[in-house]
N, CA and C atoms as an extended XYZ file, in Angstrom:
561
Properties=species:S:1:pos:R:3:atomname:S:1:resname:S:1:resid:I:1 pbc="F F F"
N       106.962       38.488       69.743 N   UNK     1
C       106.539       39.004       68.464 CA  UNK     1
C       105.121       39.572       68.541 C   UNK     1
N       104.562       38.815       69.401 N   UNK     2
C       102.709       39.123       69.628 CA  UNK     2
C       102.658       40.301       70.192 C   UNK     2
N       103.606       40.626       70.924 N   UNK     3
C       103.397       42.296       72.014 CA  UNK     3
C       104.004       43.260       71.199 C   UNK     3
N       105.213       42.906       70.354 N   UNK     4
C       105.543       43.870       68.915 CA  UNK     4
C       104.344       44.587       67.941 C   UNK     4
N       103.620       43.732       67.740 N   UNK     5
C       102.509       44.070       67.036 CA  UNK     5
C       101.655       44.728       67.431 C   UNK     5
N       101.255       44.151       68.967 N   UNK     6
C       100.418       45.082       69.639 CA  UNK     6
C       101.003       46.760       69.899 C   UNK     6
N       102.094       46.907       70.342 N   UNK     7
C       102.531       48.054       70.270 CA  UNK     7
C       103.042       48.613       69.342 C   UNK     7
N       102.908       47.874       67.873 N   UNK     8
C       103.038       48.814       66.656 CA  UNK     8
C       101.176       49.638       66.639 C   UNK     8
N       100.723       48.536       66.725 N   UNK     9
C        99.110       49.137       66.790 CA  UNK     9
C        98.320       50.214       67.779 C   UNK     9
N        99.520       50.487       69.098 N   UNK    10
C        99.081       50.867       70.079 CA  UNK    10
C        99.691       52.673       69.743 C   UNK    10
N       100.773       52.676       68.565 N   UNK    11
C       101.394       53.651       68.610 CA  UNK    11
C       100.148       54.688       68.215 C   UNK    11
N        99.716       54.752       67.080 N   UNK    12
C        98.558       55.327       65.976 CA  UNK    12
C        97.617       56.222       67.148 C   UNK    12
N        97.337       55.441       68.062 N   UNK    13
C        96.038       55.584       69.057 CA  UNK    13
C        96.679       56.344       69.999 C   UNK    13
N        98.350       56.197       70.726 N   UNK    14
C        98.511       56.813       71.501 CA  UNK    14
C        99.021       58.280       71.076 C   UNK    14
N        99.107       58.326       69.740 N   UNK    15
C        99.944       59.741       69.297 CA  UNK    15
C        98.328       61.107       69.081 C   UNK    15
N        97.186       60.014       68.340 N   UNK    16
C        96.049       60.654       68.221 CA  UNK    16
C        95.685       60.777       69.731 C   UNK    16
N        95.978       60.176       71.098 N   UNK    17
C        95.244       60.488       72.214 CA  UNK    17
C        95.768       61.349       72.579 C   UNK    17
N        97.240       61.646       72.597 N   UNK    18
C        97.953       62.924       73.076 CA  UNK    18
C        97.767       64.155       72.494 C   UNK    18
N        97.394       63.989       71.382 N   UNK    19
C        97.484       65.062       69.999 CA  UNK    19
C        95.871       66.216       70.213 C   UNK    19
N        95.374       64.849       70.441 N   UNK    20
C        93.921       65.178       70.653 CA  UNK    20
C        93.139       66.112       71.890 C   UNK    20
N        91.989       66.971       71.488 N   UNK    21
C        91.793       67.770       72.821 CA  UNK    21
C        90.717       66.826       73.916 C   UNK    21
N        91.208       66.779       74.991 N   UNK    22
C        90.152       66.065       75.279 CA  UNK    22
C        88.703       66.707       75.568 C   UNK    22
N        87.985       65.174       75.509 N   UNK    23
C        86.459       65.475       75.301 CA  UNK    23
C        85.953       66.173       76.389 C   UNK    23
N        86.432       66.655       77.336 N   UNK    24
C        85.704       67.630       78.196 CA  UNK    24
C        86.140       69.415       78.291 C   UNK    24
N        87.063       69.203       77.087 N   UNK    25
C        87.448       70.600       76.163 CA  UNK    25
C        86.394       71.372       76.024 C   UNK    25
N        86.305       72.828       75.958 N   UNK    26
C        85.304       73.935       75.479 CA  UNK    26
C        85.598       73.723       74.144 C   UNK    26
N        84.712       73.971       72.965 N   UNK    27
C        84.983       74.144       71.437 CA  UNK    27
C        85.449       75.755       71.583 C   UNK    27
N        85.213       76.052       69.939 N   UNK    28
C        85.582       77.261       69.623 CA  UNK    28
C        84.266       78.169       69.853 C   UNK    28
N        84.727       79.327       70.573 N   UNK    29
C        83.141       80.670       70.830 CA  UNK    29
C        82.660       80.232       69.140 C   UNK    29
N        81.458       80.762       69.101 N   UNK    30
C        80.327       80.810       67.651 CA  UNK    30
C        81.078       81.831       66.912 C   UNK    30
N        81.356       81.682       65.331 N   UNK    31
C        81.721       82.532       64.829 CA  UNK    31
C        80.364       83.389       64.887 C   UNK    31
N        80.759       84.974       65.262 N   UNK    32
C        79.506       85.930       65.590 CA  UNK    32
C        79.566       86.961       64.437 C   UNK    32
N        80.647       87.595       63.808 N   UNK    33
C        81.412       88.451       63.232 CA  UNK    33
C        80.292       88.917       62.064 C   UNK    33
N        79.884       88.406       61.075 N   UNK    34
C        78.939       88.577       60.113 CA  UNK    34
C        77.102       88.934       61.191 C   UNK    34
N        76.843       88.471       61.778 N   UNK    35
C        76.033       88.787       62.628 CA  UNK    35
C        76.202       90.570       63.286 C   UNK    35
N        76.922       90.310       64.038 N   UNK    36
C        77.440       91.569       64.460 CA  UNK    36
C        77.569       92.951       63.493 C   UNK    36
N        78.522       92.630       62.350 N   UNK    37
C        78.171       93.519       61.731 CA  UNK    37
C        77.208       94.280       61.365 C   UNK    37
N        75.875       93.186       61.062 N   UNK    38
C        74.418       93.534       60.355 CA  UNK    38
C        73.987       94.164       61.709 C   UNK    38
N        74.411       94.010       63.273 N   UNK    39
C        73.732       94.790       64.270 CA  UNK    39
C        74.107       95.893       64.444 C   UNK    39
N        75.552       96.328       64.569 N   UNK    40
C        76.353       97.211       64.588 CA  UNK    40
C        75.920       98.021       63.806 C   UNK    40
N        75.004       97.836       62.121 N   UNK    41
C        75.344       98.793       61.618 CA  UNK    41
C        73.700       99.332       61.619 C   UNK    41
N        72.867       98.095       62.567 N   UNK    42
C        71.726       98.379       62.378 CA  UNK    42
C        71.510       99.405       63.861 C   UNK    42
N        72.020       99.565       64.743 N   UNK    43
C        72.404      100.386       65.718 CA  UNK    43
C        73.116      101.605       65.048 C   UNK    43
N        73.871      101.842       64.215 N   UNK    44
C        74.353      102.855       63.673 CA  UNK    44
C        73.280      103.636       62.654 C   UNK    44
N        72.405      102.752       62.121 N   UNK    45
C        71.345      103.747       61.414 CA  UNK    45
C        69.929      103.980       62.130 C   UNK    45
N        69.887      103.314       63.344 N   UNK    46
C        68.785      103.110       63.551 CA  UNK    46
C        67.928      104.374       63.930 C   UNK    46
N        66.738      104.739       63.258 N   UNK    47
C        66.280      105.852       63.418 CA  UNK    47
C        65.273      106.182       64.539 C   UNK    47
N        65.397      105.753       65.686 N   UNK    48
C        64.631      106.054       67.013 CA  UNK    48
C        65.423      104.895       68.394 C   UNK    48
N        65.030      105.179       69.568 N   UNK    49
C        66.110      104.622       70.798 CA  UNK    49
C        65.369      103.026       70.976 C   UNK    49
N        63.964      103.184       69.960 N   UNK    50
C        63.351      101.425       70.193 CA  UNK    50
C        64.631      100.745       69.126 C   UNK    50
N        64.249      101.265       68.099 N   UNK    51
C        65.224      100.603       66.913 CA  UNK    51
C        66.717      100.002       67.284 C   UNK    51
N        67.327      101.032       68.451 N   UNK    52
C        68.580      100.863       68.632 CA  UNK    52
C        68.434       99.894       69.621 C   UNK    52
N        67.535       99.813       70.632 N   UNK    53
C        67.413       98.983       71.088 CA  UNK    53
C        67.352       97.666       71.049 C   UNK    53
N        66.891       97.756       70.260 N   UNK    54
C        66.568       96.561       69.282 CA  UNK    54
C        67.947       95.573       68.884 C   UNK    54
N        68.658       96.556       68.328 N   UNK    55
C        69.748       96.108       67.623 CA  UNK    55
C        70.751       95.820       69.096 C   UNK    55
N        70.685       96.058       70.621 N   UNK    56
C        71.710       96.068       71.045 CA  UNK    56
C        71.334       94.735       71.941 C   UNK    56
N        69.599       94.637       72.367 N   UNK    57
C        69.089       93.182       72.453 CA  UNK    57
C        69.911       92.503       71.628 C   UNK    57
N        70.184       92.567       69.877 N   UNK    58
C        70.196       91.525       69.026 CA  UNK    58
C        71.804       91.050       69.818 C   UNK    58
N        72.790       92.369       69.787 N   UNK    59
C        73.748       91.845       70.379 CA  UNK    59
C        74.429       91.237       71.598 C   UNK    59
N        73.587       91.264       72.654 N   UNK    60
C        73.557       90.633       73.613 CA  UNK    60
C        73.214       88.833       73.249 C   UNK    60
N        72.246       88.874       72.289 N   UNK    61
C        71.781       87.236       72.188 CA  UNK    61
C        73.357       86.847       71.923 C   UNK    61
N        73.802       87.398       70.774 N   UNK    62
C        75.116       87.026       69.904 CA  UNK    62
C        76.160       86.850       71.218 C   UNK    62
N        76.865       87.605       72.289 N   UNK    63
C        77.396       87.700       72.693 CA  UNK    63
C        77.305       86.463       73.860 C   UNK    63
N        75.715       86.551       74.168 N   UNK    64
C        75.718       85.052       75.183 CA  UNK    64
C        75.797       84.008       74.489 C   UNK    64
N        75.522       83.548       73.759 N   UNK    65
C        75.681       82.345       72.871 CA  UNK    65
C        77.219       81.708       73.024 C   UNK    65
N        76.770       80.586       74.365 N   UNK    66
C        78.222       80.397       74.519 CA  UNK    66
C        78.511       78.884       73.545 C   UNK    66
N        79.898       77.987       73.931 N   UNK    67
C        80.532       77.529       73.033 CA  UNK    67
C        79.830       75.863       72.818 C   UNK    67
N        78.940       75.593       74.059 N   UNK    68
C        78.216       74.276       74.054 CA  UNK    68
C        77.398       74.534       75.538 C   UNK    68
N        76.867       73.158       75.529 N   UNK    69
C        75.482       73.203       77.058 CA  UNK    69
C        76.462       73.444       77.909 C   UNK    69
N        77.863       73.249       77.875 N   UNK    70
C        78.125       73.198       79.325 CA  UNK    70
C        78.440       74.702       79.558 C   UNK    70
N        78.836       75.421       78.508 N   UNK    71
C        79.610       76.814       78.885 CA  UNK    71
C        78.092       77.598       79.131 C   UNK    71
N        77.145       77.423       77.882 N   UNK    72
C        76.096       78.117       78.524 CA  UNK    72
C        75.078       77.915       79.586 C   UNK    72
N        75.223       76.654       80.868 N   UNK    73
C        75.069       76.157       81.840 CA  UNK    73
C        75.480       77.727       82.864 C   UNK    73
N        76.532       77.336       82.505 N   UNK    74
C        77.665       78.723       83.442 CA  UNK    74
C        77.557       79.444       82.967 C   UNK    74
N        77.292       80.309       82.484 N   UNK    75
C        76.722       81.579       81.906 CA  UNK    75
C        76.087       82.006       82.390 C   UNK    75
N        74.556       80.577       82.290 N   UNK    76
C        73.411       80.947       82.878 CA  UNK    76
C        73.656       81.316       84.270 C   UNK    76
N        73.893       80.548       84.561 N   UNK    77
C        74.240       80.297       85.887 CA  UNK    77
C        74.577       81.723       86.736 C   UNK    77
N        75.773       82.081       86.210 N   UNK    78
C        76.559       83.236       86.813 CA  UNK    78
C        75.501       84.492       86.604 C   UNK    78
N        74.908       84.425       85.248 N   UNK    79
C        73.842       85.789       85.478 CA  UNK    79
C        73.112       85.837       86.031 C   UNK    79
N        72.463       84.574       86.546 N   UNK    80
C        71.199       84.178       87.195 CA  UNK    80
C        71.764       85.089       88.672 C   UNK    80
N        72.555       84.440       89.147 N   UNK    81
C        73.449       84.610       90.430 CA  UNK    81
C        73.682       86.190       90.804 C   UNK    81
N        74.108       86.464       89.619 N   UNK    82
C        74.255       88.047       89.364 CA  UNK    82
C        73.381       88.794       89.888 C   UNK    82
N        71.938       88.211       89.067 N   UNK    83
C        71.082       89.423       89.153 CA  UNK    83
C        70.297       88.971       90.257 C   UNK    83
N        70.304       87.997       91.055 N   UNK    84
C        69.794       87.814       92.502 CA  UNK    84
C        70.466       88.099       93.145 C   UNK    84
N        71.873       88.903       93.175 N   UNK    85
C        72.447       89.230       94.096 CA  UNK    85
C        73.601       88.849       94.660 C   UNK    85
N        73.759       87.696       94.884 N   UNK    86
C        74.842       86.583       95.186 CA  UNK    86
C        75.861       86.563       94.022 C   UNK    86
N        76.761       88.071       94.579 N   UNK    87
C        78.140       88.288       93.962 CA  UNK    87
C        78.924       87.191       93.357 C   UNK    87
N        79.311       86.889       94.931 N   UNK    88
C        80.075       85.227       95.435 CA  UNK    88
C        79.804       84.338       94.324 C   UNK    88
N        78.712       83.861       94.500 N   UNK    89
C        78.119       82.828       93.772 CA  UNK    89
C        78.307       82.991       91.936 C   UNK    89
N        77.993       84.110       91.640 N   UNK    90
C        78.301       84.171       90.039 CA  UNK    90
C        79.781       84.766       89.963 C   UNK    90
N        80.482       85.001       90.467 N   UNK    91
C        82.036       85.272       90.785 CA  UNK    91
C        82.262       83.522       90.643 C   UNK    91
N        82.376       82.567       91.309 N   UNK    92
C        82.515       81.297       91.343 CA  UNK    92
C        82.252       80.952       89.806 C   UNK    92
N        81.066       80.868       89.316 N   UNK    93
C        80.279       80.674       87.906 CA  UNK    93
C        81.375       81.031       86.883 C   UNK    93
N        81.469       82.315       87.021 N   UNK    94
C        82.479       82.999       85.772 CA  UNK    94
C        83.730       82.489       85.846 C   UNK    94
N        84.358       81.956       86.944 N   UNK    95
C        85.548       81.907       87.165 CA  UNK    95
C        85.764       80.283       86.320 C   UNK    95
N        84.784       79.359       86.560 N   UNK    96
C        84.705       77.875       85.891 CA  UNK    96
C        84.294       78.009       85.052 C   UNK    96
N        83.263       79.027       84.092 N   UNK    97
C        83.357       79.270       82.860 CA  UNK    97
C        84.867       79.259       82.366 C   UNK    97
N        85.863       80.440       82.593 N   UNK    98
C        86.602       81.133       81.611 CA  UNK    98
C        87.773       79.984       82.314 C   UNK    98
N        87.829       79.393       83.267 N   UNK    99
C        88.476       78.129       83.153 CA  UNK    99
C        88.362       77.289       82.155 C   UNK    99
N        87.054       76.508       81.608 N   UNK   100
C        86.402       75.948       80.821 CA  UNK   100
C        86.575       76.294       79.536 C   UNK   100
N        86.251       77.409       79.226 N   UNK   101
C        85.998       78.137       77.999 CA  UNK   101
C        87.032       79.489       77.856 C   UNK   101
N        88.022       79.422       77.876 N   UNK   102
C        89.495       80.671       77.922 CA  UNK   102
C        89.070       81.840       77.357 C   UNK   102
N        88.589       81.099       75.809 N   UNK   103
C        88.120       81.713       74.314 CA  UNK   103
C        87.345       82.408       74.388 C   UNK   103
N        86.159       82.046       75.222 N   UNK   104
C        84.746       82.763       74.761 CA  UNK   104
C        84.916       84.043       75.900 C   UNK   104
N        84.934       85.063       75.170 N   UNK   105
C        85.015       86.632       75.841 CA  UNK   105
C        83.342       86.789       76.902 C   UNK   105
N        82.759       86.487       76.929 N   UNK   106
C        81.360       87.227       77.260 CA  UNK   106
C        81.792       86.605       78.995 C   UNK   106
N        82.864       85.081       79.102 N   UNK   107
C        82.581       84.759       80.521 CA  UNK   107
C        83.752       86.050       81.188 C   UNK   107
N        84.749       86.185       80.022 N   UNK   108
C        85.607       87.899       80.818 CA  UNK   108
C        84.813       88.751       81.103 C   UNK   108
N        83.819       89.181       80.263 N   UNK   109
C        82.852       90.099       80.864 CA  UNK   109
C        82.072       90.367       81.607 C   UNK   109
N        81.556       88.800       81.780 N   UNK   110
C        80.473       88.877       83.005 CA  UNK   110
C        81.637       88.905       84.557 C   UNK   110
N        82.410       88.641       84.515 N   UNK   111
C        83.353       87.914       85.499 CA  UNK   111
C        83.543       89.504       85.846 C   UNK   111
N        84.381       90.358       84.818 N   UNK   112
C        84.642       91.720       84.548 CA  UNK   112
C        83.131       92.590       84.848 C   UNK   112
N        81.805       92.438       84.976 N   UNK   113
C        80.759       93.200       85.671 CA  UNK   113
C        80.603       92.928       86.945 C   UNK   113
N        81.162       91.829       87.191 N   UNK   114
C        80.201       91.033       88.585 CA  UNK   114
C        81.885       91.381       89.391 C   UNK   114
N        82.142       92.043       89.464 N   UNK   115
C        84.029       92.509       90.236 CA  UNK   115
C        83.771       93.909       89.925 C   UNK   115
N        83.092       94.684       88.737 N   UNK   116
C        82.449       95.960       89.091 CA  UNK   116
C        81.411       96.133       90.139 C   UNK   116
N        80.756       95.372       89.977 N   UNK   117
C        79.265       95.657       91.075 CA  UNK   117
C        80.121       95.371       92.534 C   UNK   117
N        81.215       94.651       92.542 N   UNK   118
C        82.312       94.245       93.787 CA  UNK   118
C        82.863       95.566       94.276 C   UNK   118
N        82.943       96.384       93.618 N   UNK   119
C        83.707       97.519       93.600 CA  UNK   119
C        85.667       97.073       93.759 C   UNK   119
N        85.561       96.128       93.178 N   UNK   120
C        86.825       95.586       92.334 CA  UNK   120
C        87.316       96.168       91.192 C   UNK   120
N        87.411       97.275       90.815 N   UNK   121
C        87.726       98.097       89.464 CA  UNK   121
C        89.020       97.747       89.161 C   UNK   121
N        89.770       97.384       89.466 N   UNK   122
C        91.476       96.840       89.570 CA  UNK   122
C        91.388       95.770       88.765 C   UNK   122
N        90.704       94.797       89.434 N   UNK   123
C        90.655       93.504       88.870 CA  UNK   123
C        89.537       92.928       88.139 C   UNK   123
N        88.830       94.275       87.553 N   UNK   124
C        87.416       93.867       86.822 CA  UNK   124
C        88.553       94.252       85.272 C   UNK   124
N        89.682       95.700       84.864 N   UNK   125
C        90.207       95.860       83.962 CA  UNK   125
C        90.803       94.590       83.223 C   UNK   125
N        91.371       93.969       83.488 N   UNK   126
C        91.898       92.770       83.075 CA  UNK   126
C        91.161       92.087       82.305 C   UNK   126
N        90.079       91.536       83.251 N   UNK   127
C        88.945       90.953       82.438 CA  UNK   127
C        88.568       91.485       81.043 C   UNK   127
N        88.304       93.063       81.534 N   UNK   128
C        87.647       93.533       80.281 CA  UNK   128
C        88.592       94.082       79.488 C   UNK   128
N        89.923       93.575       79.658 N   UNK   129
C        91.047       93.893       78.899 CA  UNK   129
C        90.854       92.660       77.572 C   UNK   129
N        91.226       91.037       78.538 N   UNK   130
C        90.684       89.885       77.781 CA  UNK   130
C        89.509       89.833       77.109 C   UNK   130
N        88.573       90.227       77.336 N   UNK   131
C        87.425       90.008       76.369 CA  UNK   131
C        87.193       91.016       75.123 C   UNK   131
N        88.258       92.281       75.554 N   UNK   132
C        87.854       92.883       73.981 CA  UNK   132
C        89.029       92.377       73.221 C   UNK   132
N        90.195       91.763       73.965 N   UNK   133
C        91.841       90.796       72.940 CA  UNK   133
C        90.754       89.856       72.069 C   UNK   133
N        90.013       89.053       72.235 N   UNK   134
C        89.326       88.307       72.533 CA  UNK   134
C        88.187       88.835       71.071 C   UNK   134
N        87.372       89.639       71.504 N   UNK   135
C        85.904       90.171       70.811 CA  UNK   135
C        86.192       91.861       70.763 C   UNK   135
N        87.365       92.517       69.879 N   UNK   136
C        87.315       93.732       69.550 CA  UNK   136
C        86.442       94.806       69.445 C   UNK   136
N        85.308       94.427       69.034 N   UNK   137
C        83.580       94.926       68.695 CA  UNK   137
C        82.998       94.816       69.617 C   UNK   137
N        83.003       94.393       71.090 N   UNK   138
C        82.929       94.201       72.035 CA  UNK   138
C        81.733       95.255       72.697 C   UNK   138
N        81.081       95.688       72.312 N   UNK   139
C        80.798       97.278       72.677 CA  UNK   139
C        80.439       97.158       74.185 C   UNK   139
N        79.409       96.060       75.012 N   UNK   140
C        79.023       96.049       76.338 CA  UNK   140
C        80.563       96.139       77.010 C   UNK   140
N        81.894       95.553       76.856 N   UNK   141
C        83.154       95.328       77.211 CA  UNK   141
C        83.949       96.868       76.899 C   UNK   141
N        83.686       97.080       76.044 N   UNK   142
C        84.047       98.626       75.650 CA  UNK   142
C        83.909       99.913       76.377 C   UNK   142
N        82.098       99.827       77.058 N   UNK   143
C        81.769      100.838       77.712 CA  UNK   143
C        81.968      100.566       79.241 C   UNK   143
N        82.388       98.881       79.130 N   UNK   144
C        82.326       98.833       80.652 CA  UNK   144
C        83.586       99.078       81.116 C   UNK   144
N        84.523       98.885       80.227 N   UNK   145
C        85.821       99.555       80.435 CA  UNK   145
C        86.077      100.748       80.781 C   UNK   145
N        85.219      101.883       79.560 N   UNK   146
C        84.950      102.978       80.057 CA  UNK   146
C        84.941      103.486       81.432 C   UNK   146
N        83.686      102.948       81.834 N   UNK   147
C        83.410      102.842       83.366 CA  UNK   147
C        83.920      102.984       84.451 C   UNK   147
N        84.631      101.467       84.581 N   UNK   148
C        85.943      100.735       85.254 CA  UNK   148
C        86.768      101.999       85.462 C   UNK   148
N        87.367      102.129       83.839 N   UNK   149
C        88.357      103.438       84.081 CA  UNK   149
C        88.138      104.878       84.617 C   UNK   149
N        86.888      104.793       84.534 N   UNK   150
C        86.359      106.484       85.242 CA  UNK   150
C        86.062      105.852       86.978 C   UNK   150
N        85.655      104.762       87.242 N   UNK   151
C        86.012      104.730       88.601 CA  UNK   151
C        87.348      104.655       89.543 C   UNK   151
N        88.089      104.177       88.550 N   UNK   152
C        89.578      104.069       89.097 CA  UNK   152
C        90.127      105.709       88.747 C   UNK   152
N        89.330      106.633       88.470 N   UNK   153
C        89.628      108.148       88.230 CA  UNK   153
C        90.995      108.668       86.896 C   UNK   153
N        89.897      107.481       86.076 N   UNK   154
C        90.681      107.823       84.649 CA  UNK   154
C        90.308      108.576       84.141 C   UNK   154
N        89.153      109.497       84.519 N   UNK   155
C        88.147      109.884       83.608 CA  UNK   155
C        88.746      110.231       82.040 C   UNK   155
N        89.201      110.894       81.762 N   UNK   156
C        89.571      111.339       80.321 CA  UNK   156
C        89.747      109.652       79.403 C   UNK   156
N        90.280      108.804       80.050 N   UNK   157
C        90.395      107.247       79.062 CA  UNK   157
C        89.053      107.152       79.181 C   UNK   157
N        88.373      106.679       80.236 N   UNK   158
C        86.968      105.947       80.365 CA  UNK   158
C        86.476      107.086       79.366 C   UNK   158
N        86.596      108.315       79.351 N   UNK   159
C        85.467      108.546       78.199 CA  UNK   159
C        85.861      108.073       76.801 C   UNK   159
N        86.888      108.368       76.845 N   UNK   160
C        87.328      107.940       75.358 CA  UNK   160
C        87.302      106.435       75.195 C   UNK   160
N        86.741      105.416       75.399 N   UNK   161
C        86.458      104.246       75.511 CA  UNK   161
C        84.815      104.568       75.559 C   UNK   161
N        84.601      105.049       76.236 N   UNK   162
C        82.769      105.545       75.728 CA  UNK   162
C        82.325      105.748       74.396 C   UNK   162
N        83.367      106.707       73.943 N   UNK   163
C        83.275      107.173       72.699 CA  UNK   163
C        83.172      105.980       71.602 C   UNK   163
N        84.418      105.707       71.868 N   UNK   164
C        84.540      104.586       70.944 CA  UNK   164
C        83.501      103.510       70.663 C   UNK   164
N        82.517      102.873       71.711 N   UNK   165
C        81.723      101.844       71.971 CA  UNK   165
C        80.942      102.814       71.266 C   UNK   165
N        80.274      103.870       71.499 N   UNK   166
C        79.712      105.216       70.630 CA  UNK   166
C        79.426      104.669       69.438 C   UNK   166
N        80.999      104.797       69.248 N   UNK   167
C        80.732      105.080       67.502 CA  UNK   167
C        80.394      103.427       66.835 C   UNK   167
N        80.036      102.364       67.725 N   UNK   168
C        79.455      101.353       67.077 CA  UNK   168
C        77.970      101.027       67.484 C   UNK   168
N        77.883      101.800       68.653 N   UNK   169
C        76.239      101.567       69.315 CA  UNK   169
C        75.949      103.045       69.882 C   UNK   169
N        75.701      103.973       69.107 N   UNK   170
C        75.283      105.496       69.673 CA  UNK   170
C        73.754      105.188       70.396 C   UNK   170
N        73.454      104.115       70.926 N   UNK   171
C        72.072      104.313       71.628 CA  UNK   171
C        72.540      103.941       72.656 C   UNK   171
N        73.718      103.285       73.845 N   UNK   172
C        74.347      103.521       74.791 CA  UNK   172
C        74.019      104.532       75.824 C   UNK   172
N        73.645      103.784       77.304 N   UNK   173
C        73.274      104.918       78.167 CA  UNK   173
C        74.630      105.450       78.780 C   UNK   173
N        75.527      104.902       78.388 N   UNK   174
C        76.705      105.288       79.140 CA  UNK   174
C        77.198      106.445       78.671 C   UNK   174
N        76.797      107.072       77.572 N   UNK   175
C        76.641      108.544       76.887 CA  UNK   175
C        76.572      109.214       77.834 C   UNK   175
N        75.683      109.325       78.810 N   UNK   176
C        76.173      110.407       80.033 CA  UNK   176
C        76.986      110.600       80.649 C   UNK   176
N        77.999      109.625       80.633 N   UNK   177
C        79.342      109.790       81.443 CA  UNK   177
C        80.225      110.713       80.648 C   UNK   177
N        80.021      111.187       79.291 N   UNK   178
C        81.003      111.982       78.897 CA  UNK   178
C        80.784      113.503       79.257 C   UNK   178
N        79.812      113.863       80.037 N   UNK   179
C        79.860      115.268       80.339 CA  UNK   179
C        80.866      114.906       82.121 C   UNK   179
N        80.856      114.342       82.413 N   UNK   180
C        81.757      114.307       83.386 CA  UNK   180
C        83.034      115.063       83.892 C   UNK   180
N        83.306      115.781       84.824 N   UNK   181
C        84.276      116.090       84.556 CA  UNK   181
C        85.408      115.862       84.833 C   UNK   181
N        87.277      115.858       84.883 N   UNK   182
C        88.126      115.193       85.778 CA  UNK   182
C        87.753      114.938       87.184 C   UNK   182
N        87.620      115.755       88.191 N   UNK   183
C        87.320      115.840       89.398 CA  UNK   183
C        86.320      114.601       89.671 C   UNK   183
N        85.110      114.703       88.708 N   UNK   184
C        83.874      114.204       89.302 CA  UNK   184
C        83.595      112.965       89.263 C   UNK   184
N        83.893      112.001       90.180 N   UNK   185
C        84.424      110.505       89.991 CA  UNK   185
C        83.548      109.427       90.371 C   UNK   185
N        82.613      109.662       91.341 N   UNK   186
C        81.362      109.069       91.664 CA  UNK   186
C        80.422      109.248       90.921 C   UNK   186
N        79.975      107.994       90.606 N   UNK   187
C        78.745      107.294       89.956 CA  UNK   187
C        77.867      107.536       90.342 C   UNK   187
């Protein structure tokens, strides 16, 4: 009768432990959306290339802002890695981010730059396929798509993916890629 009880009591706990995410779960990315907007549109009026600047800094903060210490650990991490050079090393980073964190688009992107600088254009699209499913407004993911696709000799998509990132951040250096022409495929 004594072990009846215990496993009436044991049920409650084991349905909430299964049910439950466990504690070494990523949360949900930061809702960014209301933020973004006010940048987006402050990049859309902004009346000189500091101003826009300004506004595309603002969106970068928004975009790294990952989901807790541990995702932005790896973040750090992978850009750090990045921009010293050591592909490998922030390739590794991004990859246990977006293990970690599925949700948060910015580790598709970095994962998706650092497989561009690879000259991986194949397998950088994907990425930056997921992170704009992911973050639609996406604009750094937008133009880098662009990119991607004009190196894999899309040119006519990659611009029109330029465009588009355009028409939410017209202070974009990737604006020069639209005089490009089919033929002209190197960066």
């Amino acid at each position: 009768m004594a072990q009846s009880r215990n496993s009436l009591r044991m049920k409650p706990l084991l349905i909430f432990v299964c049910l439950a995410q466990p504690l070494w779960a990523c949360p949900a990315p930061p809702e960014i959306a209301p933020a973004m907007d006010r940048l987006i549109e402050q990049a859309q009026t902004a009346p000189s290339a500091a101003a826009g600047r300004l506004a595309s800094a603002g969106m970068w903060r928004e975009w790294t802002r990952a989901p807790d210490a541990r995702g932005q650990e790896l973040l750090d991490e992978g850009m750090a890695r990045r921009q010293a050079g050591d592909l490998r090393g922030a390739l590794i980073a991004f990859d246990t981010l977006i293990e970690y964190c599925p949700d948060y688009a910015e580790g598709w992107n970095q994962r998706a730059f650092v497989r561009f600088l690879s000259g991986d254009f194949a397998a950088a699209l994907p990425d930056l396929d997921r992170a704009l499913e992911l973050r639609p407004r996406h604009v750094a993911a937008m133009s880098g798509k662009g990119l991607t696709l004009i190196q894999l000799g899309r040119i006519a998509e990659g611009q029109d993916m330029i465009r588009a990132a355009l028409e939410l951040n017209p202070w974009l250096p990737e604006r020069r890629y639209l005089s490009l022409q089919p033929e002209a495929v190197d960066l």
